[in-house]
N, CA, C and O atoms as a CHARMM CRD file, in Angstrom:
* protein
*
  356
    1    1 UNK  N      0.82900  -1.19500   0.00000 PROA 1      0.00000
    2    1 UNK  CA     0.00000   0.00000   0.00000 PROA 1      0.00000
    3    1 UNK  C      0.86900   1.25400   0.00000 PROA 1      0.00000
    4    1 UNK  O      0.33000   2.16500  -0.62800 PROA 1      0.00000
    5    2 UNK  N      2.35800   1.64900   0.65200 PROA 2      0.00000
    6    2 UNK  CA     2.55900   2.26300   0.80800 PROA 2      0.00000
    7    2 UNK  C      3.54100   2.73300  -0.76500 PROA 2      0.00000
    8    2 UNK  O      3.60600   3.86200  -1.25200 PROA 2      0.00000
    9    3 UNK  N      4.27000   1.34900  -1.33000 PROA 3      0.00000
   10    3 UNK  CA     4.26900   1.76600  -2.44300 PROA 3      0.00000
   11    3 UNK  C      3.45100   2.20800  -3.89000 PROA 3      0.00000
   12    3 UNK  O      3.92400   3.04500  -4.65900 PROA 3      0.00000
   13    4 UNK  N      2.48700   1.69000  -4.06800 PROA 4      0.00000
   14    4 UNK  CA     1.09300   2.74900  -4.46500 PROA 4      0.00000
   15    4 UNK  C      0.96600   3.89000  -4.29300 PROA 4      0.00000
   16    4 UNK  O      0.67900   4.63800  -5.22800 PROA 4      0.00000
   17    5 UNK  N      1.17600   4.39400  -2.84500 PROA 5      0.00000
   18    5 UNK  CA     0.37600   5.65000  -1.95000 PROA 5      0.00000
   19    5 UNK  C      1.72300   6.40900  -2.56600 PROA 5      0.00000
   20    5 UNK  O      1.47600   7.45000  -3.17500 PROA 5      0.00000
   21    6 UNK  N      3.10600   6.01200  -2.48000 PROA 6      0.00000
   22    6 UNK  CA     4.34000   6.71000  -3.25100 PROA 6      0.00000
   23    6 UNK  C      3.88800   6.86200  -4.69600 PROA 6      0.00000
   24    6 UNK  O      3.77500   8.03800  -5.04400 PROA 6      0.00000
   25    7 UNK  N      3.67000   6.16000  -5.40400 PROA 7      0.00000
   26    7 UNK  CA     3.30700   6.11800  -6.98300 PROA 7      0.00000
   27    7 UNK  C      2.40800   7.37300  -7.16000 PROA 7      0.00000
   28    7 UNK  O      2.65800   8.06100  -8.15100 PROA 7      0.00000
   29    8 UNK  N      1.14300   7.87300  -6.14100 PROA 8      0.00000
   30    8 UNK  CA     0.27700   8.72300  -6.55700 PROA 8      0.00000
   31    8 UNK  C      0.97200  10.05200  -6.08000 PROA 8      0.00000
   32    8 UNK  O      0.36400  11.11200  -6.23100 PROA 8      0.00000
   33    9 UNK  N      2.15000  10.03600  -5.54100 PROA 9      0.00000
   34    9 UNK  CA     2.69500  11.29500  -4.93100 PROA 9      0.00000
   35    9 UNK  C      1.60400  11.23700  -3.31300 PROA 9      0.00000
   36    9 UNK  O      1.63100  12.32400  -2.73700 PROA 9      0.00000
   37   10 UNK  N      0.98000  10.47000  -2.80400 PROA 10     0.00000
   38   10 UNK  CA     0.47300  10.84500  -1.46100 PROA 10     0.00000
   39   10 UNK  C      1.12200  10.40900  -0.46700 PROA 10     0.00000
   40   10 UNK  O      0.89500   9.38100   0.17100 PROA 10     0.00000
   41   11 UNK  N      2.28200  11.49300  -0.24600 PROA 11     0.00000
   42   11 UNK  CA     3.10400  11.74100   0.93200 PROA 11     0.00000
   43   11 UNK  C      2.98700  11.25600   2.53100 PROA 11     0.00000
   44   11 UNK  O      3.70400  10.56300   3.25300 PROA 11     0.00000
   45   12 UNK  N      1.36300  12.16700   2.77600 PROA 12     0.00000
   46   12 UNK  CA     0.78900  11.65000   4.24800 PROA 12     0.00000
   47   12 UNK  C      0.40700  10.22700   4.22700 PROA 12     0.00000
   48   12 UNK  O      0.61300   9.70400   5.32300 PROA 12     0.00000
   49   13 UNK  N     -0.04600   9.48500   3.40500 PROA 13     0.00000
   50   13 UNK  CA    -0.55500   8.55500   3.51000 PROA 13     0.00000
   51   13 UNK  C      0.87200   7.10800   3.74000 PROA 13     0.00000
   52   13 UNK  O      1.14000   6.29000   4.62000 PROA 13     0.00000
   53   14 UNK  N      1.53100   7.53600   2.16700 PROA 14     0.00000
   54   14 UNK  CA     2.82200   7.03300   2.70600 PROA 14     0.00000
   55   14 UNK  C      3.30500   6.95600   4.36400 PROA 14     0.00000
   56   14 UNK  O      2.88300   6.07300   5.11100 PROA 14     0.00000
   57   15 UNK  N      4.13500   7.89000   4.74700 PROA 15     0.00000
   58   15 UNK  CA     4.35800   7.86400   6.09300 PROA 15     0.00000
   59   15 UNK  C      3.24800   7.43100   7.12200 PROA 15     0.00000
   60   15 UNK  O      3.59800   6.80800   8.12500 PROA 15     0.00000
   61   16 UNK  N      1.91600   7.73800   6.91200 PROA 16     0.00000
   62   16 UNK  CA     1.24500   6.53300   8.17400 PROA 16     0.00000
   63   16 UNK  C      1.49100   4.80400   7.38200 PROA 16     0.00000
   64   16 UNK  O      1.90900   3.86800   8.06400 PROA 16     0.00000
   65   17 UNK  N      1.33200   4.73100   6.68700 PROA 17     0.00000
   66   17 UNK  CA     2.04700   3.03000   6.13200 PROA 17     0.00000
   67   17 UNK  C      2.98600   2.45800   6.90200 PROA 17     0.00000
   68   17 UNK  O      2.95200   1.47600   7.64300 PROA 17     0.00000
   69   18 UNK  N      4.05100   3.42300   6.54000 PROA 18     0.00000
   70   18 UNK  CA     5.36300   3.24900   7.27500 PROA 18     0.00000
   71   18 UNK  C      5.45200   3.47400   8.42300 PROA 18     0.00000
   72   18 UNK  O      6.54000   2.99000   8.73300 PROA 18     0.00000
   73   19 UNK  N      4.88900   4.02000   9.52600 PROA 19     0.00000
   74   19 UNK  CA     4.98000   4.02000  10.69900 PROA 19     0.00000
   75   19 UNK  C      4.19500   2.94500  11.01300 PROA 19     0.00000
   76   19 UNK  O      4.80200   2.29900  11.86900 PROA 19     0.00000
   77   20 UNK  N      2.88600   2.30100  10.68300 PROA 20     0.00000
   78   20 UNK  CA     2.18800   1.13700  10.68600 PROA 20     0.00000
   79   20 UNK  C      2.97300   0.22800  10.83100 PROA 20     0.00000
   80   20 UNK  O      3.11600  -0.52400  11.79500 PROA 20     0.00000
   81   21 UNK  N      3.77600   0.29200   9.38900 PROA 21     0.00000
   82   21 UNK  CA     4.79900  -1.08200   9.42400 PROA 21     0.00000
   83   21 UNK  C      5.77500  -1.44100  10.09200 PROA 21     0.00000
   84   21 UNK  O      6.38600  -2.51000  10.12500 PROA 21     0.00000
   85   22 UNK  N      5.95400  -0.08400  10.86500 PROA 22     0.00000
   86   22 UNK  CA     7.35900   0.03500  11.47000 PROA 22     0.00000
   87   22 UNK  C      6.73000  -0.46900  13.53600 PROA 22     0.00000
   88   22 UNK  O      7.21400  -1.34600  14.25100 PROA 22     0.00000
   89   23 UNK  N      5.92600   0.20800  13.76700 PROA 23     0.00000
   90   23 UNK  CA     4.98800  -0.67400  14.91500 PROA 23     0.00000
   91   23 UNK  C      4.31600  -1.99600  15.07500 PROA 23     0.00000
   92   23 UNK  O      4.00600  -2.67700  16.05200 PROA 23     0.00000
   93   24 UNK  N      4.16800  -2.15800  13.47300 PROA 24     0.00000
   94   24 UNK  CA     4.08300  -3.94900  13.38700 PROA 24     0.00000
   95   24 UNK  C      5.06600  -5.06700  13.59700 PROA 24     0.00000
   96   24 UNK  O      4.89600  -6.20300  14.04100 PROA 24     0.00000
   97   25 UNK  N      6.36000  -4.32000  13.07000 PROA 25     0.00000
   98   25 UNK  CA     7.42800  -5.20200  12.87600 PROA 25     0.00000
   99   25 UNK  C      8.04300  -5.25200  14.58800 PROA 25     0.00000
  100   25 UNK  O      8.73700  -6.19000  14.98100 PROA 25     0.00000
  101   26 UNK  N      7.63500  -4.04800  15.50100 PROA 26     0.00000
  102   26 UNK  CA     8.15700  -4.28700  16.58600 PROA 26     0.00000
  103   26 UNK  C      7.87300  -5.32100  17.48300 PROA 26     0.00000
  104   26 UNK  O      8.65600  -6.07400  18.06300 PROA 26     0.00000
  105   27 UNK  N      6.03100  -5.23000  17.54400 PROA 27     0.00000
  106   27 UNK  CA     5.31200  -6.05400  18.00000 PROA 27     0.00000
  107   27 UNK  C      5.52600  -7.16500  17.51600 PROA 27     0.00000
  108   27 UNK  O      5.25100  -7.90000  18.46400 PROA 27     0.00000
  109   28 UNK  N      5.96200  -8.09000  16.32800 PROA 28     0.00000
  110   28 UNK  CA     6.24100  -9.18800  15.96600 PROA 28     0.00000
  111   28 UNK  C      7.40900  -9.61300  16.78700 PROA 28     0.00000
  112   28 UNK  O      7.62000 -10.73300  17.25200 PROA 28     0.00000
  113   29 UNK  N      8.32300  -8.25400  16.91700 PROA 29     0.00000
  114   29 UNK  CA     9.70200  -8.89900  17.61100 PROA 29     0.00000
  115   29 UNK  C      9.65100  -9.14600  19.29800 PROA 29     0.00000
  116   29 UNK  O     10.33500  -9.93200  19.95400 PROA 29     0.00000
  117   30 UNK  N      8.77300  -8.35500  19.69200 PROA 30     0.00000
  118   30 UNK  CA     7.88000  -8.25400  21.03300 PROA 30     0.00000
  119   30 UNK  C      7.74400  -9.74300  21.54100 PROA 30     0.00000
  120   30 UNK  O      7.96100 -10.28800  22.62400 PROA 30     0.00000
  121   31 UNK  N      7.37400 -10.09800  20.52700 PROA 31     0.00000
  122   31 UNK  CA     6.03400 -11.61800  20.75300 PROA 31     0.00000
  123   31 UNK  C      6.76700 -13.05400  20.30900 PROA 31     0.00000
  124   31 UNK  O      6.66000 -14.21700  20.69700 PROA 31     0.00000
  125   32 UNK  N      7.48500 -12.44400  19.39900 PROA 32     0.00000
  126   32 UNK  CA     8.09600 -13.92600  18.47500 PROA 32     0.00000
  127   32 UNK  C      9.99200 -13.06100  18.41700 PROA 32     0.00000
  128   32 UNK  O     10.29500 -12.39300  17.42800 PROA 32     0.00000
  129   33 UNK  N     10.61100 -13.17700  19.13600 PROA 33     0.00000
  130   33 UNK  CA    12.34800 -12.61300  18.53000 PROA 33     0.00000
  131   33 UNK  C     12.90700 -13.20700  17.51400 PROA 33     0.00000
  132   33 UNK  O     12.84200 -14.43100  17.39400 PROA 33     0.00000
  133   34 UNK  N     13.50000 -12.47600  16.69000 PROA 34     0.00000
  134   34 UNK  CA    13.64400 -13.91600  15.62100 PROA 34     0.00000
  135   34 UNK  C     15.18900 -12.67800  15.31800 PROA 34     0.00000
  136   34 UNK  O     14.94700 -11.70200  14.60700 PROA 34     0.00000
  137   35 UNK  N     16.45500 -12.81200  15.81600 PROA 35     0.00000
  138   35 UNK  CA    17.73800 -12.51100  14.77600 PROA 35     0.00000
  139   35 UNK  C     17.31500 -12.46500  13.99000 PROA 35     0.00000
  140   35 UNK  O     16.68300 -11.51000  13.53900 PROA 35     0.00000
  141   36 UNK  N     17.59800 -14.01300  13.28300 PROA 36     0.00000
  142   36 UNK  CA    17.45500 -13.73800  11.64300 PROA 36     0.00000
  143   36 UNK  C     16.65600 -13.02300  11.16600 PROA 36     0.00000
  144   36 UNK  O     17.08600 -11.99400  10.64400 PROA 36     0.00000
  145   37 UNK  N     14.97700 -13.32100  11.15700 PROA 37     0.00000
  146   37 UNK  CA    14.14400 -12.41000  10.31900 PROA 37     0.00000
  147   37 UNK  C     15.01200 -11.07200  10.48200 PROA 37     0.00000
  148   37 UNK  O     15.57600 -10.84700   9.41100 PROA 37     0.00000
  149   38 UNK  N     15.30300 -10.14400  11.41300 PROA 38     0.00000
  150   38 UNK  CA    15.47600  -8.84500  11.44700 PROA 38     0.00000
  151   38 UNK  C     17.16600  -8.74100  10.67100 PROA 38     0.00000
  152   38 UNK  O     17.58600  -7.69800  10.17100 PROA 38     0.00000
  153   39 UNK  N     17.63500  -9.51200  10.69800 PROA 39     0.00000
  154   39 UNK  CA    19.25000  -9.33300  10.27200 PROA 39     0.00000
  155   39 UNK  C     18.87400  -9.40700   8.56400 PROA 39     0.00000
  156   39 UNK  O     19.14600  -8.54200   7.73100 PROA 39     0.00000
  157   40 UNK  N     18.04400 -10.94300   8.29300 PROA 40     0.00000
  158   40 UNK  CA    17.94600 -11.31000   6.56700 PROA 40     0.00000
  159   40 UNK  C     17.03400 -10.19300   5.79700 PROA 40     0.00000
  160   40 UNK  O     17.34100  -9.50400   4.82400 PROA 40     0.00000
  161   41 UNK  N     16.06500 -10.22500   6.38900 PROA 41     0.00000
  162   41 UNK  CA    14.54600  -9.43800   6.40700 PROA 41     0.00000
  163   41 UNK  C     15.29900  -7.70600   6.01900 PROA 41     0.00000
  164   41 UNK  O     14.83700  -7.03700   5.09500 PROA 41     0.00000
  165   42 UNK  N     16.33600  -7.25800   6.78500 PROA 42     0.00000
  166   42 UNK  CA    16.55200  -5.82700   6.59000 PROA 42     0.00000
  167   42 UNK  C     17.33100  -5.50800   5.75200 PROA 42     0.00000
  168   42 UNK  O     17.26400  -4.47800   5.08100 PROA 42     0.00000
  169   43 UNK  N     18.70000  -6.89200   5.64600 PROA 43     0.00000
  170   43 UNK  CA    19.57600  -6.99000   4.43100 PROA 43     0.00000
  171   43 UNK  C     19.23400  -7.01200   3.19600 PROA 43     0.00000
  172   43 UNK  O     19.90100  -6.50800   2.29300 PROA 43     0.00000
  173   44 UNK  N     17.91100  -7.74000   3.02300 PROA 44     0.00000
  174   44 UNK  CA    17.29100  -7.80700   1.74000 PROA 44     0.00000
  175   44 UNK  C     16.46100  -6.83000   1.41900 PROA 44     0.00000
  176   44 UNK  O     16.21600  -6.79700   0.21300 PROA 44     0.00000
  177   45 UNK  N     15.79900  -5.80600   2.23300 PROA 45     0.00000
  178   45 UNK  CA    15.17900  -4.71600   2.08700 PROA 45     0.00000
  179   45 UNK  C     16.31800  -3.83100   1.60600 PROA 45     0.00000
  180   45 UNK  O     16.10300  -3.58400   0.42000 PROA 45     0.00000
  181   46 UNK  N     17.30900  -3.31500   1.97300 PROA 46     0.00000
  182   46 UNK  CA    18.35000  -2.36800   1.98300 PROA 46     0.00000
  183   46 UNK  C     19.18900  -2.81700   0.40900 PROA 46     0.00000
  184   46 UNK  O     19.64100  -2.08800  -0.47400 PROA 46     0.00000
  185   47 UNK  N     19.15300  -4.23400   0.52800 PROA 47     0.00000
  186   47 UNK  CA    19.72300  -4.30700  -1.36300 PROA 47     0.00000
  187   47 UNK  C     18.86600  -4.15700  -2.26700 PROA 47     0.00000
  188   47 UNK  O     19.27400  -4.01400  -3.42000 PROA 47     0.00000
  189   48 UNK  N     17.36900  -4.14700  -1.97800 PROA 48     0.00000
  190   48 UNK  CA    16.00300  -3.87400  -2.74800 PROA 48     0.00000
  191   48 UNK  C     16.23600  -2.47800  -3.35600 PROA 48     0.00000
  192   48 UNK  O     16.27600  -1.88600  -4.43500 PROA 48     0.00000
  193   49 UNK  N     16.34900  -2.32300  -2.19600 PROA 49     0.00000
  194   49 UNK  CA    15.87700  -0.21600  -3.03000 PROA 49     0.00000
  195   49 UNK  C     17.02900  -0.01500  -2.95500 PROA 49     0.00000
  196   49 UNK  O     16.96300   0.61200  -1.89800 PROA 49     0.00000
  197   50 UNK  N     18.61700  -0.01300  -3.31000 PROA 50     0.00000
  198   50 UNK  CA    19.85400   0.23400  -3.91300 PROA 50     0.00000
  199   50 UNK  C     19.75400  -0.53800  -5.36400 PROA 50     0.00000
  200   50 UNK  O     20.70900  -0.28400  -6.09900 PROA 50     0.00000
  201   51 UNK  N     18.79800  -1.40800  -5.89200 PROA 51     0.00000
  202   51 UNK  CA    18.65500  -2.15800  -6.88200 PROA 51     0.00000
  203   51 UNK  C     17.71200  -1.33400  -7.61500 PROA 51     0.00000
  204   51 UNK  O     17.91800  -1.09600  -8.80500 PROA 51     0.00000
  205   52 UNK  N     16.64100  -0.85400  -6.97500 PROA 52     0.00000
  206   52 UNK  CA    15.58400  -0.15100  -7.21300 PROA 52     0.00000
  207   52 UNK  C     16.33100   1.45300  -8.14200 PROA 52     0.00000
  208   52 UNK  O     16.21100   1.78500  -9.32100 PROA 52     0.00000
  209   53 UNK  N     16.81200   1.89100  -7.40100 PROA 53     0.00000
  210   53 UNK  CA    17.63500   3.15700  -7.53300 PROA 53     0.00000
  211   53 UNK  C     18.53300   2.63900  -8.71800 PROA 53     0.00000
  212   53 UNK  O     18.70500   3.25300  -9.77100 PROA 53     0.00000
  213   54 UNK  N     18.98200   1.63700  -8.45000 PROA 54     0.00000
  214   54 UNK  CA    20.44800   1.59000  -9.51800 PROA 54     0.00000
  215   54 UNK  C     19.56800   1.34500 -11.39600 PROA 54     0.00000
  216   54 UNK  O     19.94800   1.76500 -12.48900 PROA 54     0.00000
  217   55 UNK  N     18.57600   0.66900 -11.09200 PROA 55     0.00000
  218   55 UNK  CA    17.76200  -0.22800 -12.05200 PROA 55     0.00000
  219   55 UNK  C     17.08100   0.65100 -12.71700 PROA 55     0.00000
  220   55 UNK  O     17.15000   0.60800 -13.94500 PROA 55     0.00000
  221   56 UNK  N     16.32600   1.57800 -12.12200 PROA 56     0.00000
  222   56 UNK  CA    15.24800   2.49000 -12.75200 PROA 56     0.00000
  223   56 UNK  C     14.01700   1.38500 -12.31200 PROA 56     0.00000
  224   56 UNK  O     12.90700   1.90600 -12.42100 PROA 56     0.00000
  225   57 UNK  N     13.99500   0.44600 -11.99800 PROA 57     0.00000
  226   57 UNK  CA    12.43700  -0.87400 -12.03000 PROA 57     0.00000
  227   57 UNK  C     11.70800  -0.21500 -10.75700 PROA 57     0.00000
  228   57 UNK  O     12.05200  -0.47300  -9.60300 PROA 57     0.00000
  229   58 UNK  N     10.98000   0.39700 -10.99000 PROA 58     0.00000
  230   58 UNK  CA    10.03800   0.89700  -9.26200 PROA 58     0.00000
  231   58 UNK  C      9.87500   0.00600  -8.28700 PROA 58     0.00000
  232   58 UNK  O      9.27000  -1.05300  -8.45100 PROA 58     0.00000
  233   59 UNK  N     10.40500   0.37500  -7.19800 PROA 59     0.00000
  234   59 UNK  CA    10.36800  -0.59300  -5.83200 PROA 59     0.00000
  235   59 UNK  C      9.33700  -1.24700  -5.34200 PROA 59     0.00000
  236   59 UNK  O      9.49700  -2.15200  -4.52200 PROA 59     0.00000
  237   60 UNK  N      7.99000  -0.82500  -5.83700 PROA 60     0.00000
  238   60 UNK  CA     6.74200  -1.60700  -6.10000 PROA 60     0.00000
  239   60 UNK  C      6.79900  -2.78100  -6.77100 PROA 60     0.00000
  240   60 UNK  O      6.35400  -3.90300  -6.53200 PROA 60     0.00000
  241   61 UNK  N      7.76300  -2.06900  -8.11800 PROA 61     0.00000
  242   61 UNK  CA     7.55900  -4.42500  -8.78400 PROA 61     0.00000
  243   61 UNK  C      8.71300  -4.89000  -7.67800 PROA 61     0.00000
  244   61 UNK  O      8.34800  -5.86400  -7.02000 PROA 61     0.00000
  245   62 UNK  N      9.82200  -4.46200  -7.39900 PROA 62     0.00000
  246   62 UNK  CA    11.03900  -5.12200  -6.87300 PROA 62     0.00000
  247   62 UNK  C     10.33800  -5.35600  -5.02400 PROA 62     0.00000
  248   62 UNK  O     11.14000  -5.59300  -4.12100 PROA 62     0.00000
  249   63 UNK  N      9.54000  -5.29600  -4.87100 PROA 63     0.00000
  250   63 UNK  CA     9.19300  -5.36900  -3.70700 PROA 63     0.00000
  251   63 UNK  C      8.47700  -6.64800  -3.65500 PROA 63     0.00000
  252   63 UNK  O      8.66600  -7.54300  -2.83200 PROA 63     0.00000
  253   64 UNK  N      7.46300  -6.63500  -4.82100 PROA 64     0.00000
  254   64 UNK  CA     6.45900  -8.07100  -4.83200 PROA 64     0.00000
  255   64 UNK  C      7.11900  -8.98800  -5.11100 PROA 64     0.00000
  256   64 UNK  O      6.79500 -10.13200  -4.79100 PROA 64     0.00000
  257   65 UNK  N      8.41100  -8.65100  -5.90300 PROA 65     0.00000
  258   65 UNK  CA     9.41300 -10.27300  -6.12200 PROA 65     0.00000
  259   65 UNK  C     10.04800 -10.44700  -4.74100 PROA 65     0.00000
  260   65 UNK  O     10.43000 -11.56100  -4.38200 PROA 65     0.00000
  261   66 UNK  N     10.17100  -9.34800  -3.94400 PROA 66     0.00000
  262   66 UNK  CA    11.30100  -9.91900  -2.71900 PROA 66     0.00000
  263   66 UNK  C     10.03900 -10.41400  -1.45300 PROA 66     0.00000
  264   66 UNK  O     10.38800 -11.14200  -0.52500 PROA 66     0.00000
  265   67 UNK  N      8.75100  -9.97300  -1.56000 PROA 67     0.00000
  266   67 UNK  CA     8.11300 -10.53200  -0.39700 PROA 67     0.00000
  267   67 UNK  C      7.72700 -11.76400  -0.83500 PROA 67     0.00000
  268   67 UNK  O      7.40900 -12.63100  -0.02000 PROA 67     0.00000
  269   68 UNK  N      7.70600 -12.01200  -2.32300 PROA 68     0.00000
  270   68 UNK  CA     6.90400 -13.28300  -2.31100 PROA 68     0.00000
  271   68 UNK  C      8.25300 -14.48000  -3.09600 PROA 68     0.00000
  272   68 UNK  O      7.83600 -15.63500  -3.18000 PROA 68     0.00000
  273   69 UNK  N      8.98900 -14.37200  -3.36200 PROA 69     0.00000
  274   69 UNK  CA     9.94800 -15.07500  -3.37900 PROA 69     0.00000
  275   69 UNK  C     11.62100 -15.21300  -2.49500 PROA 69     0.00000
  276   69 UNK  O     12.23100 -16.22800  -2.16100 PROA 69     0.00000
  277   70 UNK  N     11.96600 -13.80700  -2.32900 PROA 70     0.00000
  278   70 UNK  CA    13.31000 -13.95100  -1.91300 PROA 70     0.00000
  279   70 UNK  C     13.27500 -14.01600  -0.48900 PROA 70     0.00000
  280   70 UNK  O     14.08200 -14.56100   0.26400 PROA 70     0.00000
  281   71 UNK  N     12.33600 -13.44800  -0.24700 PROA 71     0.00000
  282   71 UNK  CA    12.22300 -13.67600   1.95000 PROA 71     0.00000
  283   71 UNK  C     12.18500 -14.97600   2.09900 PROA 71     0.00000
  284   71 UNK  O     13.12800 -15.59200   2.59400 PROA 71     0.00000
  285   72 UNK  N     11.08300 -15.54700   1.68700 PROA 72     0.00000
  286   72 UNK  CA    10.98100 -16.82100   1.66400 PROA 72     0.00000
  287   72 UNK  C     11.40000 -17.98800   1.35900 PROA 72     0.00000
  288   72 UNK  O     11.00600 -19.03600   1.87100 PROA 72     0.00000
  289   73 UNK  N     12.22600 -17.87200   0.50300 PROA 73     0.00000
  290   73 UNK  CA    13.91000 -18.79700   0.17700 PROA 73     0.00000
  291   73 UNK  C     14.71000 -18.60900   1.37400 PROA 73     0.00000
  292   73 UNK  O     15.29400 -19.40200   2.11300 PROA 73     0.00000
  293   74 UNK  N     14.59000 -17.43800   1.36800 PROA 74     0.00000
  294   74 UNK  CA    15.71000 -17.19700   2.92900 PROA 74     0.00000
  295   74 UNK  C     15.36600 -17.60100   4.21400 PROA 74     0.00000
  296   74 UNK  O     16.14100 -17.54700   5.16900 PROA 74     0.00000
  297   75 UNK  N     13.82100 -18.14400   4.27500 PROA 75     0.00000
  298   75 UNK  CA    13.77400 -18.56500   5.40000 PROA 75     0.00000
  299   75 UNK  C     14.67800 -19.92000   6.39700 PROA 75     0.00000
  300   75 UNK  O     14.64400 -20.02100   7.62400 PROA 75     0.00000
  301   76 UNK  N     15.54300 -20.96700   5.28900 PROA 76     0.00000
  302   76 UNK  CA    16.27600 -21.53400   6.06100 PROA 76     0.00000
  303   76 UNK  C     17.88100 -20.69700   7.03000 PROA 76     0.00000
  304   76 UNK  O     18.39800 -21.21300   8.02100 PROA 76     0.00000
  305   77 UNK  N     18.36700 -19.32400   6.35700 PROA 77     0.00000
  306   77 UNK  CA    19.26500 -19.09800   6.61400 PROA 77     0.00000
  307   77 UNK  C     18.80600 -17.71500   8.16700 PROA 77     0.00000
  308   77 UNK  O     19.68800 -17.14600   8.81100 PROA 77     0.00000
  309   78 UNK  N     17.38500 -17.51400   8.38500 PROA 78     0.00000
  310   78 UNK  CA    16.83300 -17.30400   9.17700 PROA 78     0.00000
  311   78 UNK  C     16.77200 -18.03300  10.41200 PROA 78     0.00000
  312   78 UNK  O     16.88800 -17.59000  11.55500 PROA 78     0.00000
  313   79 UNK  N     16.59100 -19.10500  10.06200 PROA 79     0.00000
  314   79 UNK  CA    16.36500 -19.82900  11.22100 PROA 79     0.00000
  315   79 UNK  C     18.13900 -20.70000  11.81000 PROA 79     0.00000
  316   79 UNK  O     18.43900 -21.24100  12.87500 PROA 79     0.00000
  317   80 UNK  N     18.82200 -20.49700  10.71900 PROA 80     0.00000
  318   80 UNK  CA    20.25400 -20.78900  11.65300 PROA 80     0.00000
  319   80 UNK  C     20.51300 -19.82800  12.16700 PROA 80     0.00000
  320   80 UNK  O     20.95100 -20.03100  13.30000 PROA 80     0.00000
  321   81 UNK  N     20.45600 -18.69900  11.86100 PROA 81     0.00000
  322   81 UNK  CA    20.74200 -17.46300  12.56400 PROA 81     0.00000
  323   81 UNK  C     19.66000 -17.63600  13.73900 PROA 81     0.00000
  324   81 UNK  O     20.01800 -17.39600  14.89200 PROA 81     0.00000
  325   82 UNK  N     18.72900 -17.92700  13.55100 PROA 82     0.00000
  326   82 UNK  CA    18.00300 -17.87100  15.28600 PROA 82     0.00000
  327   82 UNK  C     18.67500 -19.35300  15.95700 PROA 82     0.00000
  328   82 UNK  O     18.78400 -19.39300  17.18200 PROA 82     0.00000
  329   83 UNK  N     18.91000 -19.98900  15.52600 PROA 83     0.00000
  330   83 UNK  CA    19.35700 -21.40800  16.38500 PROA 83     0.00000
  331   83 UNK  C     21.11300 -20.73100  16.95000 PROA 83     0.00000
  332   83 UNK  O     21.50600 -20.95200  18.09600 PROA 83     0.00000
  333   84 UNK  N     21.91600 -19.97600  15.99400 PROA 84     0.00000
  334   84 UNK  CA    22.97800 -19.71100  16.03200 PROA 84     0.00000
  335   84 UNK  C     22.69800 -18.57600  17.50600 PROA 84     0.00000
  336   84 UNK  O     23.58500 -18.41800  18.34400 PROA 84     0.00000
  337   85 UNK  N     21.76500 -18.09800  17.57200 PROA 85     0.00000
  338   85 UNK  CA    21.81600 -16.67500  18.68000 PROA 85     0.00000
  339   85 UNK  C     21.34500 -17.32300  20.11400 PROA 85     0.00000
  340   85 UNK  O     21.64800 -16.81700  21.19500 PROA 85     0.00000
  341   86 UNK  N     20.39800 -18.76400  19.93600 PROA 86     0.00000
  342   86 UNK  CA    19.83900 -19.54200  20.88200 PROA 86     0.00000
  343   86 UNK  C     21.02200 -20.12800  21.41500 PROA 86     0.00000
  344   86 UNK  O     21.14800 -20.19900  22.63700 PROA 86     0.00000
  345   87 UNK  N     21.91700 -20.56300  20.63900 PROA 87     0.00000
  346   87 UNK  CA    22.64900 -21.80300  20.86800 PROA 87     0.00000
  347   87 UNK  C     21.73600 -23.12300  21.11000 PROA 87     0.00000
  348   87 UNK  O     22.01400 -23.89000  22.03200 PROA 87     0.00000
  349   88 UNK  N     20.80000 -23.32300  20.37500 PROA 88     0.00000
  350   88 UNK  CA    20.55900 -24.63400  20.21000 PROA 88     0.00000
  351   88 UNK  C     20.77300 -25.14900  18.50200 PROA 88     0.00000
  352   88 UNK  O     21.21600 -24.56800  17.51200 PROA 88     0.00000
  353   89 UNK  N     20.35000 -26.20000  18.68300 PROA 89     0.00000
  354   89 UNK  CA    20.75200 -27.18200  17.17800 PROA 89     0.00000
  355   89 UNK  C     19.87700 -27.43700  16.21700 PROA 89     0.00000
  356   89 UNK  O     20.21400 -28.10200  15.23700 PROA 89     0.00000
């Protein structure tokens, strides 16, 4: 939504998105801690939109390929990173 709400130029709307998302993601870490998600999850956000920028491809398409394919590949290297911070196996 919030990349849309960028696409139409609506500024305010953008930033409540992002503060939404940004109080969601806390409460997830609140409830469930997960290293990895926050280490893989932010690494892959941060090479998104340097790809985005470098590419000219709007971070809207490069966004729907990384939530619905590349997070989710990454979920095994997520969860060593949480076993790795647990110290369990």
């Amino acid at each position: 939504m919030a990349a849309l709400a960028t696409a139409t130029g609506n500024a305010p709307v953008v930033v409540s998105f992002e503060i939404a998302a940004g109080v969601t993601g806390l409460l997830e870490q609140a409830f469930k801690p997960s290293a990895g998600k926050v280490l893989v999850d932010s690494s892959i956000d941060i090479a998104a939109m340097a790809y985005a920028r470098a590419s000219g491809i709007p971070i809207a398409v490069i966004n729907e390929v990384v939530e619905r394919i590349i997070k989710p590949a990454a979920d095994p290297l997520k969860s060593k990173i949480d076993r790795a911070a647990t110290g369990s196996k």
